[in-house]
PLY file of the C-alpha trace (Angstrom):
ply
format ascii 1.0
element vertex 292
property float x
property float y
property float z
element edge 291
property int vertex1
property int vertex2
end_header
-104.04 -131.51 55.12
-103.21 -127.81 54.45
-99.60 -128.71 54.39
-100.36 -131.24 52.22
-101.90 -129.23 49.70
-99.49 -126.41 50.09
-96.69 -128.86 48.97
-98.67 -130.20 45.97
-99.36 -126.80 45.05
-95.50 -125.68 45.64
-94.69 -129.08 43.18
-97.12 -128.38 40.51
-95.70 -124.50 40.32
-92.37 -125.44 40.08
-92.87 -127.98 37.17
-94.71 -125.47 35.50
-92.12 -123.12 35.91
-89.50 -126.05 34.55
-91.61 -126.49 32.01
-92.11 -122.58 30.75
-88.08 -122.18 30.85
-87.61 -125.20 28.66
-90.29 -124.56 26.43
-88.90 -120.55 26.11
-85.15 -122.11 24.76
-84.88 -121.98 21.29
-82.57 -123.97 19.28
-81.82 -123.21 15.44
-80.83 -126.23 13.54
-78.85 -126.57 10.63
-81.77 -126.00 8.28
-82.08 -122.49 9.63
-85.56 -123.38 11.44
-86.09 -122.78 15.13
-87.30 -126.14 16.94
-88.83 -125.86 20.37
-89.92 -128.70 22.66
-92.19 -128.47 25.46
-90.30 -130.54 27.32
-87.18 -132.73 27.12
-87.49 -135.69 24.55
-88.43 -138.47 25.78
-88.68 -140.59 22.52
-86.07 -139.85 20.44
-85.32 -141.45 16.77
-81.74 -140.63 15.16
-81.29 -140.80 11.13
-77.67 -140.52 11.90
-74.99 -143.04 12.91
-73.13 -139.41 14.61
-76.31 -138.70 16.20
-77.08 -142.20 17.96
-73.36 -142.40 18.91
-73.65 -138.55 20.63
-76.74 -139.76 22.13
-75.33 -143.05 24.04
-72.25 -140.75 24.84
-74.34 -138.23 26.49
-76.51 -140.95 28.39
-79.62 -140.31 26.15
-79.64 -144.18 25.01
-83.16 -144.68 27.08
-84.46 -142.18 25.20
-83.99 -143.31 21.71
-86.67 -145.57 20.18
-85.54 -145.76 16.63
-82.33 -145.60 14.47
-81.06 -146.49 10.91
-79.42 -149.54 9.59
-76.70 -147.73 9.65
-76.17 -146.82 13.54
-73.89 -149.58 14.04
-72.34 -148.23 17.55
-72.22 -148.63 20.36
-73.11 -152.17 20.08
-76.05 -151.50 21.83
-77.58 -149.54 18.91
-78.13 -152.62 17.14
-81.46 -153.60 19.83
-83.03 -150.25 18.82
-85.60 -150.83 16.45
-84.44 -149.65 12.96
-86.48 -147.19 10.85
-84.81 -147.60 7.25
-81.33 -146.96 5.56
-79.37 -143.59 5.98
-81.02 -141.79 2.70
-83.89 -140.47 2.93
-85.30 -142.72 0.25
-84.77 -145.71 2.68
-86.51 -144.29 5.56
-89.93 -145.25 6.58
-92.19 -142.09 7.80
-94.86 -145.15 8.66
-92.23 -146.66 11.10
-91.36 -143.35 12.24
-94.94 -142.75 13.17
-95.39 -145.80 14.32
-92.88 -145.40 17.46
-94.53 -142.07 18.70
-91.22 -140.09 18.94
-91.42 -136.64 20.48
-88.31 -135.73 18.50
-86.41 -137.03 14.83
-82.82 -135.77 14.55
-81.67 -135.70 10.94
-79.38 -134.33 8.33
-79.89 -131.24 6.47
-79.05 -132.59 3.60
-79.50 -135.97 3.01
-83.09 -135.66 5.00
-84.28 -132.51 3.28
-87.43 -134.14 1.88
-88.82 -135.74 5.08
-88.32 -132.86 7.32
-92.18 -130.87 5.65
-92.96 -135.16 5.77
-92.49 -134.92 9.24
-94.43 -131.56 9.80
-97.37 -132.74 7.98
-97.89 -135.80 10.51
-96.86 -132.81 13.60
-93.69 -135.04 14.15
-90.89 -132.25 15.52
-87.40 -132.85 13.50
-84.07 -131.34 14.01
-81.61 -131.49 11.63
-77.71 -130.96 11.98
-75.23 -130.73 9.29
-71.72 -130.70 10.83
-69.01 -129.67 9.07
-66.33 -128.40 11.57
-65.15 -129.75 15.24
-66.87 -126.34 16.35
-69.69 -127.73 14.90
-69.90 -131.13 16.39
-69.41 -129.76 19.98
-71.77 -127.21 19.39
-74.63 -129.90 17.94
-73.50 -132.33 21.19
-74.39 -130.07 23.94
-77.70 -129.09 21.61
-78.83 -132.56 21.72
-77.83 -132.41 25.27
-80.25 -129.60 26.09
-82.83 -131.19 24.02
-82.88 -135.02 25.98
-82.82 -133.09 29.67
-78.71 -133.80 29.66
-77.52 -130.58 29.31
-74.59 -131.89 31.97
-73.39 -135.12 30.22
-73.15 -133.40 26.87
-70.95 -130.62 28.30
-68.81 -133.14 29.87
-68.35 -135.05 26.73
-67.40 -132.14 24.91
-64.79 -131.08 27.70
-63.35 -134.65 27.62
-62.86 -134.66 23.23
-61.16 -131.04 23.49
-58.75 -132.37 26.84
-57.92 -135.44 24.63
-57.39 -133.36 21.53
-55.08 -130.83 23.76
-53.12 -134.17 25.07
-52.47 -135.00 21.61
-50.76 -131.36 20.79
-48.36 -131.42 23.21
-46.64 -134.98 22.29
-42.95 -134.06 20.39
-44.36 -133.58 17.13
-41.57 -133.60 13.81
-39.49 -130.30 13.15
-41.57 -129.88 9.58
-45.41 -131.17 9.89
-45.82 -133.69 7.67
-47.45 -133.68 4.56
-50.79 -135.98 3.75
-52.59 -136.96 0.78
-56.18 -138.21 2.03
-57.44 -140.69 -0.80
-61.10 -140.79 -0.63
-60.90 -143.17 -4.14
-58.32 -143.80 -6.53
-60.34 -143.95 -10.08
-60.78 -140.72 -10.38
-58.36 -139.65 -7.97
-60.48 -137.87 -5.16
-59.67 -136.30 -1.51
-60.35 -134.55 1.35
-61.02 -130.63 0.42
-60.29 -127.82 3.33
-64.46 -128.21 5.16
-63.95 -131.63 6.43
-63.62 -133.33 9.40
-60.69 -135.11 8.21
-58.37 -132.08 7.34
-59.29 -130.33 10.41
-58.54 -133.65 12.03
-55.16 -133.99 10.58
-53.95 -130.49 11.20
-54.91 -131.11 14.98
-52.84 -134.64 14.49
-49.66 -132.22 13.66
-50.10 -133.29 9.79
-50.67 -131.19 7.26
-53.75 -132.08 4.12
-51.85 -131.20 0.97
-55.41 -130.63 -0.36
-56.91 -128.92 2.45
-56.93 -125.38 1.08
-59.89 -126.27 -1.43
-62.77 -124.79 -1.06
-64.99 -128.42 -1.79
-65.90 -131.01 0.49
-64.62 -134.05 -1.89
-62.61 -132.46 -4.87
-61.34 -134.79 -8.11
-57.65 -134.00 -8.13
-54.93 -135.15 -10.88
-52.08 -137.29 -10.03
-49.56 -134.58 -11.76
-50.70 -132.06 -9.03
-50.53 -135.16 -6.15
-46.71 -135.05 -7.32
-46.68 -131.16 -7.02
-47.55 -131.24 -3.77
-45.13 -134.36 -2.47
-47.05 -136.10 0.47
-44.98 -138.07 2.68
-47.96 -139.95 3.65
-50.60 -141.35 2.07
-53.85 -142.18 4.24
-57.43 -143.25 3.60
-60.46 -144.82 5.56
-60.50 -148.16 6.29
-63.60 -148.43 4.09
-60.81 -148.01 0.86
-58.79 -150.14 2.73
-58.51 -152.58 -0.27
-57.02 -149.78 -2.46
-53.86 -149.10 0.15
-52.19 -152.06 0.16
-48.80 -151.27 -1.48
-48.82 -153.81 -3.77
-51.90 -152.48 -5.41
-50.49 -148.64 -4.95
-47.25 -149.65 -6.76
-49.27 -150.75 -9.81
-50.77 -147.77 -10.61
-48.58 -145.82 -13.61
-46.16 -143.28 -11.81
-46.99 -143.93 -8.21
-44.01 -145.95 -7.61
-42.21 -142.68 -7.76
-43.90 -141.22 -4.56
-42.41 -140.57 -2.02
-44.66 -142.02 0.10
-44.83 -144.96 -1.47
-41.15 -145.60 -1.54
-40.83 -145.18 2.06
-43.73 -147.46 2.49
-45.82 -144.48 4.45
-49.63 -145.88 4.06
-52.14 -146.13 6.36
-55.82 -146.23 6.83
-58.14 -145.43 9.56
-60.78 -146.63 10.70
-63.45 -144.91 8.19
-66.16 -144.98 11.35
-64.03 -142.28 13.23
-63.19 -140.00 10.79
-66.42 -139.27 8.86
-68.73 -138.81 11.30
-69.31 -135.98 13.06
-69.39 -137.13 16.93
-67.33 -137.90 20.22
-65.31 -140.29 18.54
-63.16 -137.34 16.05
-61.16 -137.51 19.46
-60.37 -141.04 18.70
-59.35 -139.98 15.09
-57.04 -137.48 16.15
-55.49 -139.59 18.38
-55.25 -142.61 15.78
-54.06 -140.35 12.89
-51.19 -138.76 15.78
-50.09 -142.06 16.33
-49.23 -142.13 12.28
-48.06 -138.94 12.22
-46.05 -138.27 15.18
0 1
1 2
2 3
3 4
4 5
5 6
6 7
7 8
8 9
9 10
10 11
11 12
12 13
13 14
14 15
15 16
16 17
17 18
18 19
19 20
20 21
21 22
22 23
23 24
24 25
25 26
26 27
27 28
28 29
29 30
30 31
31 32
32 33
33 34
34 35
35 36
36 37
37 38
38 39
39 40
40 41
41 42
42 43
43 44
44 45
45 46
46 47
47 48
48 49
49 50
50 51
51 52
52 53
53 54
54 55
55 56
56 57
57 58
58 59
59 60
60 61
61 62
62 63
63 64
64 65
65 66
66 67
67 68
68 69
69 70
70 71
71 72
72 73
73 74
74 75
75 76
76 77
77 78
78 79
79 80
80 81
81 82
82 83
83 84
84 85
85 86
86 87
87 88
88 89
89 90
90 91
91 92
92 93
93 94
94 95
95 96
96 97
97 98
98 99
99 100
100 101
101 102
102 103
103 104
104 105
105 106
106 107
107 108
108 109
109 110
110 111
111 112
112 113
113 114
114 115
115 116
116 117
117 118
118 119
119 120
120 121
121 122
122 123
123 124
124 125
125 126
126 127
127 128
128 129
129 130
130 131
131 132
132 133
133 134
134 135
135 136
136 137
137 138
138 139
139 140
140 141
141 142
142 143
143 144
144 145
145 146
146 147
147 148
148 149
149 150
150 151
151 152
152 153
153 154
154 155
155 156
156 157
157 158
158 159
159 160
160 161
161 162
162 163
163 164
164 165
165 166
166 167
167 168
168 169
169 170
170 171
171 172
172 173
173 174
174 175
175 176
176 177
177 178
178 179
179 180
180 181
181 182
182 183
183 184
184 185
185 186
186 187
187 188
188 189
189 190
190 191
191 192
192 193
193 194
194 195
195 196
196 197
197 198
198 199
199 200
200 201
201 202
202 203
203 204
204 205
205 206
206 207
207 208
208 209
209 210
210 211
211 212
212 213
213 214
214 215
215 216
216 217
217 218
218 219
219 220
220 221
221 222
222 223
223 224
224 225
225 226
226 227
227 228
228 229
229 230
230 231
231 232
232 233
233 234
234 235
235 236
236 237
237 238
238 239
239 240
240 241
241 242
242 243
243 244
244 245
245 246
246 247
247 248
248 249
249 250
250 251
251 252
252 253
253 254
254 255
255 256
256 257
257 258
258 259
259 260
260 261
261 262
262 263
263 264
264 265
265 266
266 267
267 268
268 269
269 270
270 271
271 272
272 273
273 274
274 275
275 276
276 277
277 278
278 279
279 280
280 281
281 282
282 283
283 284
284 285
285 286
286 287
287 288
288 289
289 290
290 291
C-alpha cells in the first residue's frame, strides 16, 4: 500500500511539475500580447485556412474543434464544424463559445475586433500575422508548443527548409529571370517586396521585378511593367481567367512584352502561395519548375 501511494504521489508531482513548466512559457503573438496556457490545447479553433493546414501538418487535427468556411485543406478540414467566414464580420463568437475551445488562433489583422470579444467571454486567442518564411516557421513550431507537439512542428519546419535547399541547388539560368506577379489586371496590381510570393520567387531562382517596394499589394503602371522587362508573367490560379494569352494579347501594348511574345505565362495554384504554412515549400517548388 505504501508503495502504492508513494507512486501516486511520485505521478501527481511530476504532472504538477509538467504543468508549472508549461504554464511558465510565454509566447508573444503577433498582436504584441503575451498568451499563456496552463496546459497544452486541447480544443483548438483556427480562423485561418494557414493555421488549420499547420495544425493537420503538425498532427494537432484531434485537437481542433472549429474552423472557417474557408479551411478547405486537408480534405479532412471540411468534417470540422465551421464557425463563420474568414473576416471577422462572418465569424460567430456564439459558435465559438459554443464549442468550449481552450484556445482561438487568429489574424492580427483581419481578427482585431474579436480578439477583446474573446477576452470578455475568458476565451484565450492567439493571433499570427505572417509576413516572411522566417515568420511562418517561427509561428509553426509556436503552435507546436502550444497543442503539446513541440516535436512534429520542428520536424515540419526541418522538412519545408530541406525541400527549399533541394530546390537551390537544381542548374538554375546564367541571369535569374525576371517576374511580373499580377495580383489583377484593372488597375494593374502586384506583389510588393513583404510577401510570401517575392520571397518565394527569389528562393525559386526568379527575380520579382516589383519586389523592392516597400507595400504588400502596390498599383503599378503598365509604362513602368515595360521598364522593368519581365520575361515571365505569373499569377495565382485564383486570376487564372485573366492569363490566358488570348485575353493578355488584348490588352493595348501588351502584345509587345516580352513575355507575352514568348508565350511565358503561368499561374499557380493561389492556395500555395498566399498562405502562410507548410505548403510555401510546395510553391517554391511549383514556381522552380517555371523558372528553372
Amino acid at each position: 500500500m505504501k508503495k502504492f501511494l508513494a507512486a501516486l504521489l511520485s505521478l501527481v508531482m511530476a504532472f504538477a511539475v509538467a504543468s508549472s513548466v508549461f504554464a511558465q512559457q510565454t509566447f508573444t503573438d503577433a498582436a504584441g500580447r503575451s498568451v499563456t496556457l496552463q496546459k497544452s490545447a486541447a480544443r483548438v479553433i483556427s480562423l485561418s485556412p494557414a493555421v488549420t493546414e499547420t495544425l493537420f501538418a503538425i498532427g494537432a487535427d484531434k485537437e481542433i474543434v472549429g474552423v472557417t468556411e474557408f479551411c478547405n485543406y486537408p480534405a479532412a478540414a471540411a468534417t470540422k464544424t465551421k464557425v463563420g467566414g474568414f473576416s471577422g464580420a462572418t465569424i460567430s463568437v456564439e459558435q465559438i463559445v459554443a464549442l468550449k475551445p481552450d484556445l482561438v488562433v487568429l489574424s492580427a489583422t483581419m481578427h482585431a475586433k474579436l480578439i477583446p470579444l474573446l477576452d470578455q467571454v475568458r476565451i484565450t486567442s492567439f493571433a499570427v500575422e505572417p509576413a516572411s518564411f522566417a515568420d511562418v516557421y517561427r509561428d509553426i513550431q509556436t503552435l507546436g508548443a502550444l497543442t503539446g507537439h513541440d516535436k512534429e512542428a520542428a520536424v515540419v519546419v526541418t522538412t519545408m527548409k530541406n525541400r527549399i535547399a533541394a530546390v537551390q541547388k537544381l542548374p538554375s539560368p546564367k541571369v535569374k529571370p525576371k517576374v511580373f506577379w499580377e495580383l489583377w489586371h484593372d488597375p494593374l496590381m502586384t506583389a510588393g517586396g513583404p510577401t510570401f510570393i517575392t520571397e518565394a520567387i527569389t528562393l525559386a531562382g526568379g527575380v520579382n521585378i516589383f519586389g523592392d517596394l516597400k507595400e504588400q499589394w502596390p498599383q503599378v503602371s503598365f509604362e513602368e511593367l515595360l521598364v522593368r522587362k519581365p520575361d515571365w508573367i505569373l499569377s495565382g490560379t485564383d486570376h487564372g481567367d485573366q492569363m490566358k494569352l488570348d485575353e493578355i494579347v488584348k490588352r493595348p501594348g501588351w502584345s509587345n512584352v516580352a513575355a507575352v511574345k514568348n508565350k511565358k505565362i503561368a499561374t499557380v495554384d493561389s492556395d500555395i502561395v498566399y498562405r502562410g504554412g507548410p505548403r510555401l515549400a510546395d510553391a517554391v517548388e511549383a514556381l522552380a519548375k517555371i523558372l528553372k
